[in-house]
N, CA, C and O atoms as a GROMACS GRO file, in nm:
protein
  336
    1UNK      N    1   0.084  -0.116   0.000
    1UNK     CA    2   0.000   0.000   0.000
    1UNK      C    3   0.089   0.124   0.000
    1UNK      O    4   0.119   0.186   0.102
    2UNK      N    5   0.127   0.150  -0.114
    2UNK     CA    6   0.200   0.321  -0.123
    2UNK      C    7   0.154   0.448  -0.066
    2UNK      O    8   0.194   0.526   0.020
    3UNK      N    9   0.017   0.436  -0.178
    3UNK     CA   10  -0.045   0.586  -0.182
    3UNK      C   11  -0.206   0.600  -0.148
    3UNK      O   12  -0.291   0.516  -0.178
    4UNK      N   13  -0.228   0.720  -0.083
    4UNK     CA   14  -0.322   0.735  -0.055
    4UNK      C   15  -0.419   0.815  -0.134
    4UNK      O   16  -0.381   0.849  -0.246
    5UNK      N   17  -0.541   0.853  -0.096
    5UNK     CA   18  -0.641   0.946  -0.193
    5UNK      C   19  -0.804   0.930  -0.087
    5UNK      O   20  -0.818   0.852   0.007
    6UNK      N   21  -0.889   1.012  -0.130
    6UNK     CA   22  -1.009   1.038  -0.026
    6UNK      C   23  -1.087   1.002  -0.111
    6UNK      O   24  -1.090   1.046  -0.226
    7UNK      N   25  -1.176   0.900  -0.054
    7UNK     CA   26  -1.301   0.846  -0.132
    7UNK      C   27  -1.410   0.879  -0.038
    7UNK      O   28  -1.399   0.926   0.076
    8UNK      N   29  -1.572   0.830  -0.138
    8UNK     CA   30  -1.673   0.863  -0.085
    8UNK      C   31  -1.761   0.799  -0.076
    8UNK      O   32  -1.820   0.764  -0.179
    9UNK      N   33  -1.815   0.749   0.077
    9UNK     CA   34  -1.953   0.648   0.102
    9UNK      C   35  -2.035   0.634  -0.010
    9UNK      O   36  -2.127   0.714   0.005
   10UNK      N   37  -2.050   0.572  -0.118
   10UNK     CA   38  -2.224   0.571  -0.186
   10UNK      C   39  -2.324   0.465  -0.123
   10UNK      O   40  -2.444   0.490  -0.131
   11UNK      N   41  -2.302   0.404  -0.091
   11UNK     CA   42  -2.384   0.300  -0.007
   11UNK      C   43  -2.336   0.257   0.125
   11UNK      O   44  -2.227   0.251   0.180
   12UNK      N   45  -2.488   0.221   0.163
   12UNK     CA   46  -2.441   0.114   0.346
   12UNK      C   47  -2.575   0.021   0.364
   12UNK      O   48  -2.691   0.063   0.364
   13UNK      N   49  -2.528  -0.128   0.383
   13UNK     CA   50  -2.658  -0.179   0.347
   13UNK      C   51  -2.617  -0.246   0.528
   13UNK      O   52  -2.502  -0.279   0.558
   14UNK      N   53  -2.712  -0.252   0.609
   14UNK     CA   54  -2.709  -0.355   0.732
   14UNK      C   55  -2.737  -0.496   0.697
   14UNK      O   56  -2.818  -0.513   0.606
   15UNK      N   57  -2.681  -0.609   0.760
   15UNK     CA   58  -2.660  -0.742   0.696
   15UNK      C   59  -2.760  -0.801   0.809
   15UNK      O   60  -2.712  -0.836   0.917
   16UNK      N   61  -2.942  -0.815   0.777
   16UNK     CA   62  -3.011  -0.828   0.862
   16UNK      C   63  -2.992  -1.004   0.923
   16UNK      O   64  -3.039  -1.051   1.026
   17UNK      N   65  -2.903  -1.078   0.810
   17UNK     CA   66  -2.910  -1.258   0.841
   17UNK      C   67  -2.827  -1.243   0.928
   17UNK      O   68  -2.820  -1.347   0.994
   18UNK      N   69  -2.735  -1.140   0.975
   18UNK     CA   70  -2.642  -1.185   1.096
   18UNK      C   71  -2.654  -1.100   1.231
   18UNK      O   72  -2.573  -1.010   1.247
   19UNK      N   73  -2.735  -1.119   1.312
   19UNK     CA   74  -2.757  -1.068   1.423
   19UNK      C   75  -2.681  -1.114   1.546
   19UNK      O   76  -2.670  -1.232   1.578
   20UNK      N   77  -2.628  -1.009   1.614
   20UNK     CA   78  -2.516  -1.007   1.716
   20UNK      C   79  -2.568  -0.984   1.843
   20UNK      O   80  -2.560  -0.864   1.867
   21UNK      N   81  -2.623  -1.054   1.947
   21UNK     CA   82  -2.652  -1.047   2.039
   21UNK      C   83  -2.574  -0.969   2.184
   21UNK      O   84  -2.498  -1.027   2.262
   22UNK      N   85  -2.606  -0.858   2.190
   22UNK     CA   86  -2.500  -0.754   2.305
   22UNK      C   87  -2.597  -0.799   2.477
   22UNK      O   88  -2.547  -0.786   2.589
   23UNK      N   89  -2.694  -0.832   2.458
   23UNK     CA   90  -2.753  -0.922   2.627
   23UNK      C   91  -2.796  -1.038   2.673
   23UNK      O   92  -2.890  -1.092   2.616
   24UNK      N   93  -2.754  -1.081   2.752
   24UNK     CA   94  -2.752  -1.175   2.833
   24UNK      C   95  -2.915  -1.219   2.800
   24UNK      O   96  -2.934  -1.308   2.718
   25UNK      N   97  -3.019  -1.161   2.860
   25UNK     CA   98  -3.166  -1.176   2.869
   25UNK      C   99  -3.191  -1.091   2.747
   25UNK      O  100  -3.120  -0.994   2.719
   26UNK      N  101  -3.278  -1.124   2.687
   26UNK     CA  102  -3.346  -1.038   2.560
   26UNK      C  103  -3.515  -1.006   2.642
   26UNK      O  104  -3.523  -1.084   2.737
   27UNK      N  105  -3.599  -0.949   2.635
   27UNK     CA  106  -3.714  -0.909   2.614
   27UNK      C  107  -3.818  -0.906   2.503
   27UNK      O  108  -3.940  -0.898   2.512
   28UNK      N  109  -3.755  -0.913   2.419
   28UNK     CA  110  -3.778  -0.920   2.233
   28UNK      C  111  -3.687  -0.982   2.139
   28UNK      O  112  -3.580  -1.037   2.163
   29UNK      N  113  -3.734  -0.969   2.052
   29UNK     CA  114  -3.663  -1.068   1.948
   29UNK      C  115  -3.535  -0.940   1.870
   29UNK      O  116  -3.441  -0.960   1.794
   30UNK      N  117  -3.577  -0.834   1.922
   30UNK     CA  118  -3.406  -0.724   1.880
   30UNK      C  119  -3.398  -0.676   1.972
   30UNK      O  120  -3.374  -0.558   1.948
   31UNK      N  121  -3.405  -0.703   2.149
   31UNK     CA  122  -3.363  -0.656   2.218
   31UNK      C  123  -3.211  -0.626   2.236
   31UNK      O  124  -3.164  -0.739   2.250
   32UNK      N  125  -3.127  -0.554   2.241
   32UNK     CA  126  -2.993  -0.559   2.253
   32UNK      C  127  -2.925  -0.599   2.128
   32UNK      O  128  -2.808  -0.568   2.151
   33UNK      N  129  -2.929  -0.643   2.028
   33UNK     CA  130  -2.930  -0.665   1.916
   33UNK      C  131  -2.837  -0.568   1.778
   33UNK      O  132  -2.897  -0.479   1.718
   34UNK      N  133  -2.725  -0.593   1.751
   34UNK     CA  134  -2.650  -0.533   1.666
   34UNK      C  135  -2.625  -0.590   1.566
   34UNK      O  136  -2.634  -0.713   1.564
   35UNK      N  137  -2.594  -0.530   1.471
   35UNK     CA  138  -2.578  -0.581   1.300
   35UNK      C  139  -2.476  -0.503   1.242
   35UNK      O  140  -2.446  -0.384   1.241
   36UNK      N  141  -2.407  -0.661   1.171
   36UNK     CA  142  -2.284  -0.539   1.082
   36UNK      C  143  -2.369  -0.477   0.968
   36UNK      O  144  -2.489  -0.461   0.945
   37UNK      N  145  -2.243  -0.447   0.905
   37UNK     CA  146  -2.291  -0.332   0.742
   37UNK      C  147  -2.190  -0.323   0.655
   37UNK      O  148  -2.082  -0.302   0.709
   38UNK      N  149  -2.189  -0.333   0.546
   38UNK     CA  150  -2.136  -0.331   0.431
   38UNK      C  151  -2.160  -0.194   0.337
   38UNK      O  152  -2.256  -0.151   0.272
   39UNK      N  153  -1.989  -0.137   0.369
   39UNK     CA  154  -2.007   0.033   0.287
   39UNK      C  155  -1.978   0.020   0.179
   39UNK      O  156  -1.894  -0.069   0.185
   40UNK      N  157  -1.995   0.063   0.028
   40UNK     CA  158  -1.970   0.128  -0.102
   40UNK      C  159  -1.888   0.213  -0.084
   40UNK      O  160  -1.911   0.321  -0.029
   41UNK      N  161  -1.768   0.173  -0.134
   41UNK     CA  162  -1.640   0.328  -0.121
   41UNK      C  163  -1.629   0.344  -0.268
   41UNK      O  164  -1.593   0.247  -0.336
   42UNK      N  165  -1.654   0.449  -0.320
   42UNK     CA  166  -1.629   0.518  -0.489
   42UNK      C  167  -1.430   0.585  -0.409
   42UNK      O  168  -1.394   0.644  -0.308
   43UNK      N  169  -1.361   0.528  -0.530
   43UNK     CA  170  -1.244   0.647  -0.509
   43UNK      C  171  -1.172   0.676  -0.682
   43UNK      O  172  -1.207   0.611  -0.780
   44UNK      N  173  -1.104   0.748  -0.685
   44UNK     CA  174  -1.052   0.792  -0.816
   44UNK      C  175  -0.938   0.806  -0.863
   44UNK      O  176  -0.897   0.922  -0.860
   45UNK      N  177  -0.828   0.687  -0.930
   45UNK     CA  178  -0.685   0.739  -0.920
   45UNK      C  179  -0.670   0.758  -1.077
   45UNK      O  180  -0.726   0.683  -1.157
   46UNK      N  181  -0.600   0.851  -1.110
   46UNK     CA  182  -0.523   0.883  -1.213
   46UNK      C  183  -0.652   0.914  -1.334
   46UNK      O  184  -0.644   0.893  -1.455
   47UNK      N  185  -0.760   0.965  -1.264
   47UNK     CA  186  -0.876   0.968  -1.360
   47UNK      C  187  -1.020   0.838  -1.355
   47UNK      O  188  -1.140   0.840  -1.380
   48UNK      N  189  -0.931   0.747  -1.314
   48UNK     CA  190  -1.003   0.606  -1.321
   48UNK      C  191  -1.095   0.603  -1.213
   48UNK      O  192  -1.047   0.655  -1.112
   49UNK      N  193  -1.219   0.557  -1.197
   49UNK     CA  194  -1.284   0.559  -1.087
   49UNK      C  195  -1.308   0.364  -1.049
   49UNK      O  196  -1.356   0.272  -1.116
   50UNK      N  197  -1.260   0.370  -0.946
   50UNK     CA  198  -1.315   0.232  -0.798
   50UNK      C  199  -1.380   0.227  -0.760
   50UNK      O  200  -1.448   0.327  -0.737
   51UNK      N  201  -1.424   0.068  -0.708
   51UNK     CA  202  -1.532   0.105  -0.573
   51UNK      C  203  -1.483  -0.034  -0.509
   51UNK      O  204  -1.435  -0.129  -0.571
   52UNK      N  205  -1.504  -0.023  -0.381
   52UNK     CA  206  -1.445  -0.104  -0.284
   52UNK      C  207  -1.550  -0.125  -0.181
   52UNK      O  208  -1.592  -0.023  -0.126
   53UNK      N  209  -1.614  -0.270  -0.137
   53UNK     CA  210  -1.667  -0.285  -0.041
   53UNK      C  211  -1.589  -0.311   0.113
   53UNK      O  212  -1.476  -0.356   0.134
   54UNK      N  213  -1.664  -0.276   0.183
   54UNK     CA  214  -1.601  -0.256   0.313
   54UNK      C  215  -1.677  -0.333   0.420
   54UNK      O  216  -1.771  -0.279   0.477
   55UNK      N  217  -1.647  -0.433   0.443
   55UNK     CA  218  -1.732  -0.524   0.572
   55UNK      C  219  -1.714  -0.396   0.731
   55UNK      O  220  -1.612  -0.345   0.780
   56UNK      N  221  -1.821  -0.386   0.761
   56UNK     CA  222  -1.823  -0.309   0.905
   56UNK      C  223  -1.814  -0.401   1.033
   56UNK      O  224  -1.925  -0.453   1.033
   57UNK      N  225  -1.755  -0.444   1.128
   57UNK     CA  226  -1.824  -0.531   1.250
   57UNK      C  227  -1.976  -0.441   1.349
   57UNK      O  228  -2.002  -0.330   1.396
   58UNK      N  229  -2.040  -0.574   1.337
   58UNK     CA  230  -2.148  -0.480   1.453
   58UNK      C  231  -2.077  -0.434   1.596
   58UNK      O  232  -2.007  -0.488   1.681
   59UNK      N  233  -2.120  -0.335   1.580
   59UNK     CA  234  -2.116  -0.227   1.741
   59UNK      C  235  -2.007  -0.131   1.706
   59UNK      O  236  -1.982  -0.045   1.790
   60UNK      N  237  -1.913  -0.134   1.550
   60UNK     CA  238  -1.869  -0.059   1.489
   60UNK      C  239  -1.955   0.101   1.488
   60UNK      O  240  -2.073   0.116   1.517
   61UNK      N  241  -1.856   0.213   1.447
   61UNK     CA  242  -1.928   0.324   1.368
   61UNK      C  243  -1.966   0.305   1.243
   61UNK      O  244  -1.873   0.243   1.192
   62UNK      N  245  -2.082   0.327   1.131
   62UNK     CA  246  -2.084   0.286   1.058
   62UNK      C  247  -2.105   0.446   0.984
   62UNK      O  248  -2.190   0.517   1.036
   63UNK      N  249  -2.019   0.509   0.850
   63UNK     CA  250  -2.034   0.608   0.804
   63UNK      C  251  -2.150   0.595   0.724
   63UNK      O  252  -2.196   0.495   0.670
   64UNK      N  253  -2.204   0.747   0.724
   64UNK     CA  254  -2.318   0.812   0.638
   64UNK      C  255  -2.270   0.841   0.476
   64UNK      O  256  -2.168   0.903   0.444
   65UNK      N  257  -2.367   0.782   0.385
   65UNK     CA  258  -2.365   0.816   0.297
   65UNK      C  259  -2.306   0.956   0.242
   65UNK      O  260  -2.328   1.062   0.303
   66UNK      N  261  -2.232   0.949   0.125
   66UNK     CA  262  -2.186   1.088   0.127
   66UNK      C  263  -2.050   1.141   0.206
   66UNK      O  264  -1.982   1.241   0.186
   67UNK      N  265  -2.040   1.046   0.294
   67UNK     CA  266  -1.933   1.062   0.398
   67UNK      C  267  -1.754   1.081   0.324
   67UNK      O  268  -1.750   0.989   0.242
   68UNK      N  269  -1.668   1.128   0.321
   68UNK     CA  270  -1.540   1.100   0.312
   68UNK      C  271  -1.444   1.026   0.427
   68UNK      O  272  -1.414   1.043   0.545
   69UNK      N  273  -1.407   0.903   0.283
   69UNK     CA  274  -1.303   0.873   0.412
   69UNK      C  275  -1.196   0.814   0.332
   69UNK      O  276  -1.198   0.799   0.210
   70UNK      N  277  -1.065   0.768   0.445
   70UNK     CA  278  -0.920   0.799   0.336
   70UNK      C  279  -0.938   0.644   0.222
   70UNK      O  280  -1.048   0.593   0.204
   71UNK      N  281  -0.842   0.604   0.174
   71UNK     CA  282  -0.797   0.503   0.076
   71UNK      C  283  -0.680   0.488   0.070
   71UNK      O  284  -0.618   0.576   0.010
   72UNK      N  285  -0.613   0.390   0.118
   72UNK     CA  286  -0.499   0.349   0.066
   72UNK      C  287  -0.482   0.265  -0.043
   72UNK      O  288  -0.538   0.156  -0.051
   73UNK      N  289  -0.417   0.303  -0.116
   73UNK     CA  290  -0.381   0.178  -0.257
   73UNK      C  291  -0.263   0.133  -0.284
   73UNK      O  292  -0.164   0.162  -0.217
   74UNK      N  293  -0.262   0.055  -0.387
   74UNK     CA  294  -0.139   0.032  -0.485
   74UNK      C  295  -0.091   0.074  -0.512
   74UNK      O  296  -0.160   0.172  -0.540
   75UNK      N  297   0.042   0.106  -0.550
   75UNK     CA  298   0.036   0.242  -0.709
   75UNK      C  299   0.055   0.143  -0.833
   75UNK      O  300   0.028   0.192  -0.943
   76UNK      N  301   0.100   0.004  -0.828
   76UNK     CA  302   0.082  -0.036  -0.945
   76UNK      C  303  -0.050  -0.163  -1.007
   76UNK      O  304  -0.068  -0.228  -1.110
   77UNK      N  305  -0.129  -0.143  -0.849
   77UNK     CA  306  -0.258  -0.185  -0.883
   77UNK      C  307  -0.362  -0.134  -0.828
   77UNK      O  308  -0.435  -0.204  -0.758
   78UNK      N  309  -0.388   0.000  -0.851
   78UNK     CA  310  -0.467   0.074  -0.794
   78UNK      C  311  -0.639   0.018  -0.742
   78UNK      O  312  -0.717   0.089  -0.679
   79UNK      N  313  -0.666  -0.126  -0.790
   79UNK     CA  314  -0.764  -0.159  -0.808
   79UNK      C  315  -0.762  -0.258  -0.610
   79UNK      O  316  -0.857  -0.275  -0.534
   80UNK      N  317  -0.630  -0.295  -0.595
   80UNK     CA  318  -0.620  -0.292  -0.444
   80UNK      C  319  -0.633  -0.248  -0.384
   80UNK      O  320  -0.544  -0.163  -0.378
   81UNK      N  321  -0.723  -0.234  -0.282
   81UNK     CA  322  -0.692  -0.106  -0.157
   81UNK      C  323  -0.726  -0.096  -0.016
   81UNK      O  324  -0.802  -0.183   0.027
   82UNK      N  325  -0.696  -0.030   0.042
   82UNK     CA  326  -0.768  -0.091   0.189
   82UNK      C  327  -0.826   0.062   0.240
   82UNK      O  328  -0.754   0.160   0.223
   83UNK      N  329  -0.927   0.071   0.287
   83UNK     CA  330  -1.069   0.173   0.319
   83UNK      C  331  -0.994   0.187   0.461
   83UNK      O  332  -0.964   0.087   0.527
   84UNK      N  333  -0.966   0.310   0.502
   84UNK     CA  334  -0.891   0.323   0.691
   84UNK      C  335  -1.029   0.416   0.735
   84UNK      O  336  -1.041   0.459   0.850
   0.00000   0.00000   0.00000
């Protein structure tokens, strides 16, 4: 991972088949209850535009659409990258 560049949230979907239980006793069937999410990162090197999915863990922050956030890449495979 060389180089960096700022990409931008287009999507965030919550992954409703995997539910993460945060209590001991529930009350309901989503009592205490967390879910990961999967972000859409658009980024742009040398003209070219990416997109990179991003697994979230539940009880994570999960960014807002629209959001900026960094990118690290390749420089000689820009199509690698890791979302910080």
């Amino acid at each position: 991972m060389d180089k960096q560049t700022e990409g931008t949230v287009v999507s965030v979907k919550k992954q409703w088949w995997l539910k993460v239980n945060t209590k001991m006793l529930r009350m309901g069937p989503l009592d205490g209850t967390t879910f990961p999410h999967i972000a859409k990162v658009k980024y742009s090197v040398d003209g070219t535009e990416y997109s990179k999915l991003v697994w979230i863990n539940a009880g994570h922050p999960v960014p807002k659409v629209g959001d900026t956030v960094h990118v690290r890449y390749r420089s000689d495979k820009p199509k690698k990258a890791k979302v910080l």
